[in-house]
C-alpha positions, -999 to +999 in steps of 0.1 A: +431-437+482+449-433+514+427-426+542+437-397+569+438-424+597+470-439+581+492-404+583+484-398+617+510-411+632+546-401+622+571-421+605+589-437+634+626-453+638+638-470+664+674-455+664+701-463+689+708-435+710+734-443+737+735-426+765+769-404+774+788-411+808+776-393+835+811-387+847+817-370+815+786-346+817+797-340+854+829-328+842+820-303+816+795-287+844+817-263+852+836-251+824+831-219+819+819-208+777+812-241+776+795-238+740+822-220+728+851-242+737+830-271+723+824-255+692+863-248+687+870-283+694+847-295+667+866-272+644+897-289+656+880-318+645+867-310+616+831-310+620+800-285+617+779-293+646+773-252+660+741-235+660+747-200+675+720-183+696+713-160+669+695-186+653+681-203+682+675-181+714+670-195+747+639-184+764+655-178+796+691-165+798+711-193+817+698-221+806+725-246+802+715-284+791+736-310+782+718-342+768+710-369+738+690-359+708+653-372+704+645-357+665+610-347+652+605-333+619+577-316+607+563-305+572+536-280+563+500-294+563+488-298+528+452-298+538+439-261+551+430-260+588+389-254+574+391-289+560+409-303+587+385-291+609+356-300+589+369-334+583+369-337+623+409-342+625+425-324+657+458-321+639+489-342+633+512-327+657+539-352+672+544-342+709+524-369+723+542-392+701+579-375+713+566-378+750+557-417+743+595-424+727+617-400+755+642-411+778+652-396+811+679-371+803+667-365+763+667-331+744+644-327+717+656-317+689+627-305+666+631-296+628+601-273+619+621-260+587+627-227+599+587-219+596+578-187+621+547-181+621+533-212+636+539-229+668+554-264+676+557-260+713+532-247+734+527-251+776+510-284+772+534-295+749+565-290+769+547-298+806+543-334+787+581-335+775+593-325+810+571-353+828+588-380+803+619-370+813+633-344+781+654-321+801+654-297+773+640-287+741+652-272+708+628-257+679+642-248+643+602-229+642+584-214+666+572-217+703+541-201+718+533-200+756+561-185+768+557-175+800+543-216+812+575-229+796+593-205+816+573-215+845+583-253+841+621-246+840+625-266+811+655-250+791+637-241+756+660-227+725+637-217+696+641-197+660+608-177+667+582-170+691+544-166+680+509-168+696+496-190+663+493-228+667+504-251+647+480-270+654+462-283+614+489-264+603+519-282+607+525-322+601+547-346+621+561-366+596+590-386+613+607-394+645+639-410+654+652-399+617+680-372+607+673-335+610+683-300+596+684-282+628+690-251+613+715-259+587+730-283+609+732-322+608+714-338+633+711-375+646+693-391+673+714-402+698+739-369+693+752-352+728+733-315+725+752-293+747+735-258+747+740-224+767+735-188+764+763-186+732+745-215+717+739-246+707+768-281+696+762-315+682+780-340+691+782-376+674+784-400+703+812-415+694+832-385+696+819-373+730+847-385+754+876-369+729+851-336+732+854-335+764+890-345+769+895-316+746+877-288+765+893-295+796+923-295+786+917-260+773+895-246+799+891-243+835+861-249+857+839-217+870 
């Protein structure tokens, strides 16, 4: 039998997950539609990488982030909260965990499977992200506390909003893995480049010709 100790802690990879140049971020500061004119380069190229803000709204119109993927993917709890509770777990969330593996300039990129009604990220949950350095966070699920994210600046995109926790609800079951961030592909280590229009994942690799790409296309604000 496997005891409840041995799931707390998600499955954990230790992926590469290069960092872009700065110069390169620098230079798409600027561009105006920036979502958009990444999106129709990745077209160009061939690649489905866009999320559109339809399906993950910014909390706070503006926000604008440009940064590497750090992945979390949850699963429904198969255990109800009651016997959770009465078994004396606090839950199997994975933001402590996140917090423990982020780099300065990370965006975490969370796959809750599309699930609404409970929440992934709350106040405490992002004030820990911002202090390890995530510069941004996106939730395919749903974020409570609103008005304390807002209050940190951290730039949030999320599927849903709710007051319900997630908390012996929801599962962290791996980090550092690949993700369905809203029917999208995601890696660790991708460039997340988000805005008011939407969301783009970009393989590493592929970055500088990105960027190349825009501005040659766009012009700066």
């Amino acid at each position: 039998m496997v005891e409840t100790a041995a799931l707390e802690t998600p499955l954990i990879h230790d992926s590469p997950r290069p960092r872009p140049d700065p110069a390169l971020v620098s230079a798409l500061a600027g561009v105006s539609g920036l979502t958009s004119a990444v999106s129709d380069v990745l077209d160009e190229l061939g690649l489905r990488g866009a999320v559109p803000a339809s399906e993950a709204t910014p909390l706070e119109a503006g926000s604008r982030v440009i940064g590497v993927a750090l992945t979390l993917r949850y699963l429904p709890e198969r255990q109800t909260a009651a016997r959770l509770r009465a078994e004396g777990s606090n839950g199997r969330l994975g933001n402590a965990a996140l917090a423990r593996a982020a780099s300065a300039g990370d965006v975490a990129v969370i796959d809750g499977g599309g699930i609404h009604t409970e929440s992934l990220v709350g106040g405490l949950a992002a004030s820990d992200a911002k202090s390890a350095g995530v510069v941004g966070v996106l939730i395919d699920g749903a974020v409570r506390d609103v008005d304390e994210i807002r209050a940190l600046g951290l730039p949030v995109w999320a599927a849903a909003r709710t007051q319900v926790s997630g908390r012996r609800r929801m599962m962290a079951v791996e980090l550092g893995g690949w993700v369905n961030f809203r029917g999208v592909q995601v890696r660790p280590g991708d460039v997340v480049i988000a805005d008011d229009n939407g969301i783009c994942f970009v393989p590493p690799e592929l970055f500088p010709d990105v960027v190349a790409r825009v501005l040659e296309t766009t012009s700066p604000q």
